[in-house]
Structure formats: structure tokens, C-alpha cells
RODO-2510 file (C-alpha; in nm, 4 decimals, decimal comma):
residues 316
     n   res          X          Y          Z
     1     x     0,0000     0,0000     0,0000
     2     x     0,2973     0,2808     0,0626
     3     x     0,6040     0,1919    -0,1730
     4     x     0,8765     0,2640     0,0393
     5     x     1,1886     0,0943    -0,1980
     6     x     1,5421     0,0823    -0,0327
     7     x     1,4144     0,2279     0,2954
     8     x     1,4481    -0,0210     0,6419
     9     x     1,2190    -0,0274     0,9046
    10     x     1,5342     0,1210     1,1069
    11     x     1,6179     0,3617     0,8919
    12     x     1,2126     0,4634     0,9308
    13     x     1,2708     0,4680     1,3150
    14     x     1,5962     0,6578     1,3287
    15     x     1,4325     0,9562     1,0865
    16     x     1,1162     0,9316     1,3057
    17     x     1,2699     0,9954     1,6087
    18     x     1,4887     1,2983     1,4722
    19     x     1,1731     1,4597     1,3082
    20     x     1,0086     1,4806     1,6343
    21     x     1,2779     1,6047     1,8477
    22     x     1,3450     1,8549     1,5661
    23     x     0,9844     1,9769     1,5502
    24     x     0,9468     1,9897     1,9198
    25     x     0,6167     1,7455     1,9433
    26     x     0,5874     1,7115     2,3127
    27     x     0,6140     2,0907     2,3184
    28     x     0,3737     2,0964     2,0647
    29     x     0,1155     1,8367     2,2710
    30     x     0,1474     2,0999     2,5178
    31     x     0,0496     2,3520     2,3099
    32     x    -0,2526     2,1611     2,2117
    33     x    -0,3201     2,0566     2,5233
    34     x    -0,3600     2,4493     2,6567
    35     x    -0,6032     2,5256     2,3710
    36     x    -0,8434     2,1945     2,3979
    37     x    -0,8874     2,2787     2,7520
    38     x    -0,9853     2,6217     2,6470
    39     x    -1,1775     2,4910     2,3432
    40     x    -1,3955     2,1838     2,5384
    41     x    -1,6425     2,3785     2,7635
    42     x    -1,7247     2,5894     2,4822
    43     x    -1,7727     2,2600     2,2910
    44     x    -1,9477     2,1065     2,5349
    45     x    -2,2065     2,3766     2,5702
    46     x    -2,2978     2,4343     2,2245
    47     x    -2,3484     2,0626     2,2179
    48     x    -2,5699     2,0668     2,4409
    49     x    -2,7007     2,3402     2,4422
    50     x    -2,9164     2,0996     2,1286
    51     x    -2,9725     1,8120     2,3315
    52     x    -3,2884     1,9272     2,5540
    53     x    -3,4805     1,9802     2,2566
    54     x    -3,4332     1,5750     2,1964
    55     x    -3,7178     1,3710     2,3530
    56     x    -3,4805     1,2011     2,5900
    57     x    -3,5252     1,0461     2,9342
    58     x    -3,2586     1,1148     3,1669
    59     x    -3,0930     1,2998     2,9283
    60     x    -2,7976     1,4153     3,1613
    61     x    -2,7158     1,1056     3,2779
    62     x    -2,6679     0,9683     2,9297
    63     x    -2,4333     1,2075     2,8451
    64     x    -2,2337     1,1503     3,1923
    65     x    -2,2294     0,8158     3,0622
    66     x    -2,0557     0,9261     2,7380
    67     x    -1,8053     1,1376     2,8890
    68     x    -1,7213     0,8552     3,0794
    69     x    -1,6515     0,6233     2,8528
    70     x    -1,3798     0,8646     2,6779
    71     x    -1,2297     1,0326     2,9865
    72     x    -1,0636     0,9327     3,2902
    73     x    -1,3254     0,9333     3,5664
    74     x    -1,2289     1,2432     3,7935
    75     x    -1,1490     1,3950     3,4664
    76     x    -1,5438     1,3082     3,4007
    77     x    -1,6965     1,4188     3,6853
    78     x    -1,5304     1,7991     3,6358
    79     x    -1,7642     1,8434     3,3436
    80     x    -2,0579     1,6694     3,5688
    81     x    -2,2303     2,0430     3,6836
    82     x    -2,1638     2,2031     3,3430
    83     x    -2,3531     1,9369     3,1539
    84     x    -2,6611     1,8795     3,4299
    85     x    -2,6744     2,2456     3,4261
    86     x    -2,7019     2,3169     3,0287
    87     x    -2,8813     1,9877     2,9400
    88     x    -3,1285     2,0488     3,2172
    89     x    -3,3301     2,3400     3,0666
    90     x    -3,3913     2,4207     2,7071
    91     x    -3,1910     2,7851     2,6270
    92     x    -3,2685     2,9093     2,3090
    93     x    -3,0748     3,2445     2,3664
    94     x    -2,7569     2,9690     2,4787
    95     x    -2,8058     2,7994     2,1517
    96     x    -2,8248     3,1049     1,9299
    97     x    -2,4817     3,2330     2,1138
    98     x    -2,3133     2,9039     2,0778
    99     x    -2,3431     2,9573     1,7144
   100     x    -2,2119     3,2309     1,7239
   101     x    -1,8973     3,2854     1,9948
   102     x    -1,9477     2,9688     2,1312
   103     x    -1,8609     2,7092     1,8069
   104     x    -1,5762     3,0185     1,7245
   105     x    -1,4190     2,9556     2,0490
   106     x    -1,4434     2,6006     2,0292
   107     x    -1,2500     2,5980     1,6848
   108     x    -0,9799     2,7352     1,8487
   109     x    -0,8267     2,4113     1,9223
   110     x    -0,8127     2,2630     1,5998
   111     x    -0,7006     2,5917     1,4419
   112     x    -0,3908     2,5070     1,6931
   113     x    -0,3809     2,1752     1,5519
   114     x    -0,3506     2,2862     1,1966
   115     x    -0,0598     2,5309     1,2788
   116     x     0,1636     2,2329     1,4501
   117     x     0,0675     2,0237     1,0980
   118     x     0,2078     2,3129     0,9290
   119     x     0,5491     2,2583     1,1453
   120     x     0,4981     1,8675     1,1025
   121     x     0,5303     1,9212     0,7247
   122     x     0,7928     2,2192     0,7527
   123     x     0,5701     2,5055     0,5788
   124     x     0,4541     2,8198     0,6593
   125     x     0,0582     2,9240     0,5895
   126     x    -0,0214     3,0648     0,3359
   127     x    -0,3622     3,0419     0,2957
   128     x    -0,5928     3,3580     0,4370
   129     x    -0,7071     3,4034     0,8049
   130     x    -1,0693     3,3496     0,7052
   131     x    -0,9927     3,0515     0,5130
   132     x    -0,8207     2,8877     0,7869
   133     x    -1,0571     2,9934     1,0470
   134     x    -1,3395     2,7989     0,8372
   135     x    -1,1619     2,5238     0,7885
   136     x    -1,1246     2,5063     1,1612
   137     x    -1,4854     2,5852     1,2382
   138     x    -1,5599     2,2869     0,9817
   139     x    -1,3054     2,0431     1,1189
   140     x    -1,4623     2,1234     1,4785
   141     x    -1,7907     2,0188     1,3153
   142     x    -1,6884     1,7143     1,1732
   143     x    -1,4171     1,5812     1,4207
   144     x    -1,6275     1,6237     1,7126
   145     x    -1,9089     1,4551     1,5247
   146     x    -1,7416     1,1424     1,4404
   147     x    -1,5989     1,1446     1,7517
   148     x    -1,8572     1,1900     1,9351
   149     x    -2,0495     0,9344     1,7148
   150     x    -1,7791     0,6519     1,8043
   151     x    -1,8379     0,7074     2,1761
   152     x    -2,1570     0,7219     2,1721
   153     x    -2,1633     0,3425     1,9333
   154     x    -1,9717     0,2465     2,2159
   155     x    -2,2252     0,3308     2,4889
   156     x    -2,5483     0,2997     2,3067
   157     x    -2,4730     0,0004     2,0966
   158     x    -2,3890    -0,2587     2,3952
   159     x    -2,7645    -0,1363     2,5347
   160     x    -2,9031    -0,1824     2,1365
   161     x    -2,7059    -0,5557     2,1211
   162     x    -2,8857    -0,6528     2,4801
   163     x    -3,2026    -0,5345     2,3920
   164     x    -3,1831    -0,7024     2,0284
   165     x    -3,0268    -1,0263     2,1798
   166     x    -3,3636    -1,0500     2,3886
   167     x    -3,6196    -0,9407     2,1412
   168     x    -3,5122    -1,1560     1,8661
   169     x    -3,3667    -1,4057     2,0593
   170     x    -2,9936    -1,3931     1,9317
   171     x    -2,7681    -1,6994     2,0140
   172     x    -2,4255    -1,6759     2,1008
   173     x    -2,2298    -1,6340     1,7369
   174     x    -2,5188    -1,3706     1,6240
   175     x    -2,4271    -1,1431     1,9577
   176     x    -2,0485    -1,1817     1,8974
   177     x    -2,0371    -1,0827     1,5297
   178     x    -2,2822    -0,7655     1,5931
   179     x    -2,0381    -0,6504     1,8628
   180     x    -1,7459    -0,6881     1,6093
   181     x    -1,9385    -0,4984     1,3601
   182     x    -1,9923    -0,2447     1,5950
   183     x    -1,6353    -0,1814     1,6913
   184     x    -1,5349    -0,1950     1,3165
   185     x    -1,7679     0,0818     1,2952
   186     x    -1,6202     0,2846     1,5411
   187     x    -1,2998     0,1963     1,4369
   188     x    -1,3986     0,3573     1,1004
   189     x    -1,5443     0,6615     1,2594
   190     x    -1,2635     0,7508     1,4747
   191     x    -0,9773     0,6396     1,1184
   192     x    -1,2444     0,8761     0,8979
   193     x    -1,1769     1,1401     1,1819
   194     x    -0,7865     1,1398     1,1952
   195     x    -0,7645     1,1123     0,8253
   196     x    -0,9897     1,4255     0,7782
   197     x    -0,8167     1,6497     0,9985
   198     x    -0,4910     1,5121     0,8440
   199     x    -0,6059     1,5997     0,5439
   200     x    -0,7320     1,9284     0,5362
   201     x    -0,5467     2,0683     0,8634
   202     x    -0,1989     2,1517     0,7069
   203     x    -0,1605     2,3718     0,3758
   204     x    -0,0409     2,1109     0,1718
   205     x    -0,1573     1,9683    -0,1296
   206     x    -0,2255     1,5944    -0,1212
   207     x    -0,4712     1,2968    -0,1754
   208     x    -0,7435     1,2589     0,0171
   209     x    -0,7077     0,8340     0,2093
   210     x    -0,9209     0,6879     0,4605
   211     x    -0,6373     0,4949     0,5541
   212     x    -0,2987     0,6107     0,5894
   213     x    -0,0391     0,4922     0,8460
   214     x    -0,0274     0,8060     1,0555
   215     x    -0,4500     0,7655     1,1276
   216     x    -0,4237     0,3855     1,1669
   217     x    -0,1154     0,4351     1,4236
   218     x    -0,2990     0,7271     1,5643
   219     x    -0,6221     0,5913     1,6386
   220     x    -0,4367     0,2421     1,8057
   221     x    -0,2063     0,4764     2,0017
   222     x    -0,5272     0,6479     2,0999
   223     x    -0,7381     0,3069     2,2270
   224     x    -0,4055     0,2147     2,4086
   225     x    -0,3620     0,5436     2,5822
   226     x    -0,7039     0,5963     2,6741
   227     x    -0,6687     0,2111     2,8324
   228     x    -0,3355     0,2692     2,9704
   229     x    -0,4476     0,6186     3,1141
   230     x    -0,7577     0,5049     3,2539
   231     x    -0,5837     0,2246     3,4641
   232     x    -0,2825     0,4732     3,5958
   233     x    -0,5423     0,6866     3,7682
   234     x    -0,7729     0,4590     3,8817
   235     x    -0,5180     0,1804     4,0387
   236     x    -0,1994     0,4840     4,0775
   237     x    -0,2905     0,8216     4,0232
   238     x    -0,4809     0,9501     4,2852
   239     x    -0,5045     1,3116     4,2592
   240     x    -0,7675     1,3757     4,4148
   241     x    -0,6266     1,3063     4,7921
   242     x    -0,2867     1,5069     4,6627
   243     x    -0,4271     1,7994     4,5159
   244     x    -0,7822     1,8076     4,5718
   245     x    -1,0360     1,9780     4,3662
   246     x    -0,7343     2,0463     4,0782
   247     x    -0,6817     1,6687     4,0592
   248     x    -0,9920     1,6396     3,7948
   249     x    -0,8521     1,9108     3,6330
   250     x    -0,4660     1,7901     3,6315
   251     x    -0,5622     1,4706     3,4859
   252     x    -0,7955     1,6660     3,1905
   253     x    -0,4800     1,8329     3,1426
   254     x    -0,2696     1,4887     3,1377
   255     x    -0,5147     1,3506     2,8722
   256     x    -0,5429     1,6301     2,6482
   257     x    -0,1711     1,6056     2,6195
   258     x    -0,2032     1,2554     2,5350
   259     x    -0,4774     1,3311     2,2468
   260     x    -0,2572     1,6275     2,1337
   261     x     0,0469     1,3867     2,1210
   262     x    -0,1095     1,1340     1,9419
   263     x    -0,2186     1,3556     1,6590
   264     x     0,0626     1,5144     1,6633
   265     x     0,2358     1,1398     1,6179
   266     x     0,0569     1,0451     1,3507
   267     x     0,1258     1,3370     1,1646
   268     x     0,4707     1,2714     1,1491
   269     x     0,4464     0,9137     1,0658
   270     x     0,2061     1,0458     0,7275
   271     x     0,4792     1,3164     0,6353
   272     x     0,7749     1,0669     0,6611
   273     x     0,6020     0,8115     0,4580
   274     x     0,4957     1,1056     0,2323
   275     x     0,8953     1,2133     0,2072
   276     x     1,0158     0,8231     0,1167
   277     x     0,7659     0,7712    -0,1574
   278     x     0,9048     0,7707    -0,4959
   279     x     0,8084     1,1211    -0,6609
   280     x     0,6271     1,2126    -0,2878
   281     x     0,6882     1,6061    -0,1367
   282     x     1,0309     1,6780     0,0512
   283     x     1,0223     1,8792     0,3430
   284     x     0,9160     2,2433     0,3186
   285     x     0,7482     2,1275    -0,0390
   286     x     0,3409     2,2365    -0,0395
   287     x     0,3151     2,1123    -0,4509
   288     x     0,3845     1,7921    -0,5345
   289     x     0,6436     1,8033    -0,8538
   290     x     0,5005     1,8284    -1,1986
   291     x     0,3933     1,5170    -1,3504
   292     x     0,1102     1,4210    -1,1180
   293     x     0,0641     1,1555    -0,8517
   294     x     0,3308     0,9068    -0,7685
   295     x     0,1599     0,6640    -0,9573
   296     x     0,2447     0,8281    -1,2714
   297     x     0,6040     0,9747    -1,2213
   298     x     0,9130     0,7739    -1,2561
   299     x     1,1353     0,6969    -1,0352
   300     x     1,2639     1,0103    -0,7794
   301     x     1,5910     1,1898    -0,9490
   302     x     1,9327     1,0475    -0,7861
   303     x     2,0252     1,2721    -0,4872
   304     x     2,2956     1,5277    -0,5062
   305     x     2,5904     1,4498    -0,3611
   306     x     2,9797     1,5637    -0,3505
   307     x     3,1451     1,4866    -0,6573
   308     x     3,3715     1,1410    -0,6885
   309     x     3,7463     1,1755    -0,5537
   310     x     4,0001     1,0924    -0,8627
   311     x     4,3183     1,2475    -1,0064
   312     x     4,3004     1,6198    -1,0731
   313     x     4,4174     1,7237    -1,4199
   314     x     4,7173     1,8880    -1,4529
   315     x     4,7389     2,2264    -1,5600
   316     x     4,9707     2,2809    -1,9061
***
């Protein structure tokens, strides 16, 4: 799937590791970090702010259930008042804000991620401040649907397998392959939503794939984190008795780094595949070279190099 000729796996590792000291990642997971915690209440309540007008019982605690599933538990229970207190009453006037300042905000923290894509790939924007601000308010949109879509396949669809395992009297094999269906699904969801920011975030020209190896890296890295991460606090991490009330916030911190430095992984695993790829975009390169896709170039022209040691002439 990505012709890589005369490149080893270590030589892959070795470049990897210098193109993510070199572009600062875990600085740059900070970064992200900062603006997703500034970017998720305002999130949250525009999201919400829709849900009361759904015919749902005990809305609120479906959504705590949600949360849960995707966050660390005392990283959960932070957003606990904020969401009983929006999804309790319908707000029109909250709604009409959110789509204003409230979404704007929000896109804040993928506008973030786009700049650190531009670093991944070693250009510089150039495409207008409006342009890029829509592209972040669309990427909010769509990222935090599919997103929010997988989590909620995860929650919803072990209640819809029960209650279809009893109605219709499912055996055993009928039960397991709907639950592997449904985490293919989400496994699609969250792949469609790496890939989409991947591919529109940095100001590069390339070809739009569902699957490429920094979203399938990226969204394993993510299910092992989020695994790992949920453990450490629960059987480790105890916050909560060391700093108190900021635990829940120190550990929302902790895994918005995580999500940050996964993205920011992934990136750099597309753009070093990208560089390897006979005919594919160096670094600092926003075009790829005349001739069209890889597919229909030749083979890359040699690399420069010093020229070969031999006898000088001697001047007559």
C-alpha cells in the first residue's frame, strides 16, 4: 500500500525519532493541550445546548455516561455540573450564542492543531485568516461529530445488542459478530476522523485516504492510551487526595496532552512516509512536482551528492 523501496524499518525509526525532536512534538502536545482545555467547555455547551430539545429520558445522565466512557473518571466528573446544568433546561438564547462565539471559540483548538501540521510538514501558511478559520470551524464540526459518534456506538450500541439479543432471541455467534461490527464501525469513525483532519489541517496539497499509516497508528495509540491512562489513575494516580479539587482538572490536562500527542504522532508518521515515496513532497514542499501523482512519475531523481574523488588534471 505505501512503496517505500530501499528504505528499512530502522532507517524509518531513526528519521522518526529525529523529526520529532526537531519539531518539538511534546512541546507541541502541550500547546494543544492548553487550547483543547480552552476549546472543550465551549464545545461542550454548544453541544448541548441541542440536546434538551431531543425527547430524551434522563438525558444528563446519558451524556455523563458518554463522557465517561472517553475520559478518565475524575477527569469526568469535572464536566458533571456544566452538563446537568445546560442539558437540564432548554436555552434558546444559549443555543443562538453558541453559534455564534461559542462554536468560534471552540474551533480554536483545531485551528492550533492545523498550525503544529504546518510545522509537522515544515511550511509556513499561506492560505488567508478566514480561510483557515473555516476550515477550523468545519473540522470542529466534523471531528467532534465522528468522535462523538464513536463514543456514543460504544455506549449505546452494547444497550441496542442486549435489547436485540432479547427481542429476537440472538444466540451466542449472532451477539459476537454484531459486537465486532460495531467496533469496526467505530474503528472507522474515529480512522475517517484522523484522516480528515490530516487531510485538510496543514496547507499542503495531497490525496485525500481513509487509511494512511499516521491515522491507523494514531487511532491504536489512541485506544491504548485511553486504556493505559484510565488504569494509571484509577489503580496509581490519585489526585484527588494530593491535590484536591485540581486533581480532575490535572488529569484533563494529562489527557489532552495525550490526544494532542497522538495527533501530533501520527502526523509525522504520514509526512515521513509522504517524504520516502518515490516522486512524494520533501520537506518544506506544499506542490507535489510536476507530472502528477506518484503513480504516474518515474522513479525520484538520484540525490545530489559531492562529486567522486580521482586524479586532478594537470594544468599545461
Amino acid at each position: 500500500m505505501w512503496r517505500l523501496p530501499g528504505v528499512s524499518f530502522k532507517q524509518l525509526a531513526k528519521d522518526f525519532k529525529s523529526e520529532v525532536k526537531d519539531d518539538n512534538v511534546t512541546n507541541g502536545a502541550a500547546a494543544l493541550a492548553y487550547y483543547l482545555m480552552l476549546a472543550l467547555f465551549p464545545a461542550l455547551i454548544f453541544l448541548l445546548s441541542l440536546l434538551p430539545f431531543l425527547p430524551i429520558a434522563n438525558l444528563d445522565q446519558a451524556v455523563m455516561n458518554l463522557l465517561r466512557q472517553g475520559l478518565p473518571g475524575e477527569a469526568a466528573s469535572l464536566l458533571d455540573d456544566t452538563v446537568r446544568e445546560v442539558v437540564g433546561q432548554r436555552r434558546g438564547g444559549l443555543l443562538s450564542f453558541g453559534l455564534i462565539g461559542t462554536l468560534w471559540a471552540a474551533s480554536s483548538g483545531i485551528y492550533a492543531v492545523m498550525q503544529q501540521l504546518n510545522i509537522t510538514y515544515d511550511v509556513k501558511e499561506g492560505r488567508s485568516f478566514f480561510k483557515v478559520r473555516g476550515i477550523a470551524l468545519g473540522l470542529t464540526i466534523g471531528f467532534g461529530f465522528l468522535v462523538a459518534a464513536a463514543f456514543s456506538l460504544i455506549v449505546v450500541g452494547g444497550m441496542l445488542q442486549g435489547w436485540l439479543a432479547s427481542s429476537l432471541g440472538w444466540s451466542g455467534p449472532l451477539q459476537a459478530a454484531f459486537a465486532a461490527l460495531r467496533w469496526v464501525i467505530i474503528f472507522a469513525l474515529l480512522l475517517l476522523a484522523f484522516a480528515v483532519v490530516y487531510y485538510f489541517g496543514p496547507d499542503v496539497e495531497q490525496s485525500f485516504k481513509l487509511i494512511t499509516p499516521g491515522s491507523v497508528i494514531g487511532v491504536v495509540l489512541l485506544a491504548l492510551a485511553a486504556l493505559g491512562f484510565r488504569f494509571y489513575v484509577s489503580s496509581f494516580g490519585n489526585y484527588s487526595a494530593t491535590y484536591g479539587s485540581l486533581g480532575a482538572v490535572i488529569i484533563l490536562l494529562l489527557w489532552l496532552y495525550i490526544v494532542g500527542l497522538v495527533l501530533l504522532l501520527g502526523s509525522e508518521v504520514n509526512a515521513l512516509v509522504e517524504h520516502y515515496e518515490p516522486g512524494g513532497k520533501q520537506k518544506g514542499e506544499k506542490r507535489e512536482p510536476r507530472g502528477g501523482p506518484p503513480e504516474n512519475r518515474g522513479p525520484p531523481p538520484p540525490r545530489r551528492g559531492p562529486p567522486p574523488e580521482g586524479p586532478r588534471p594537470q594544468a599545461h
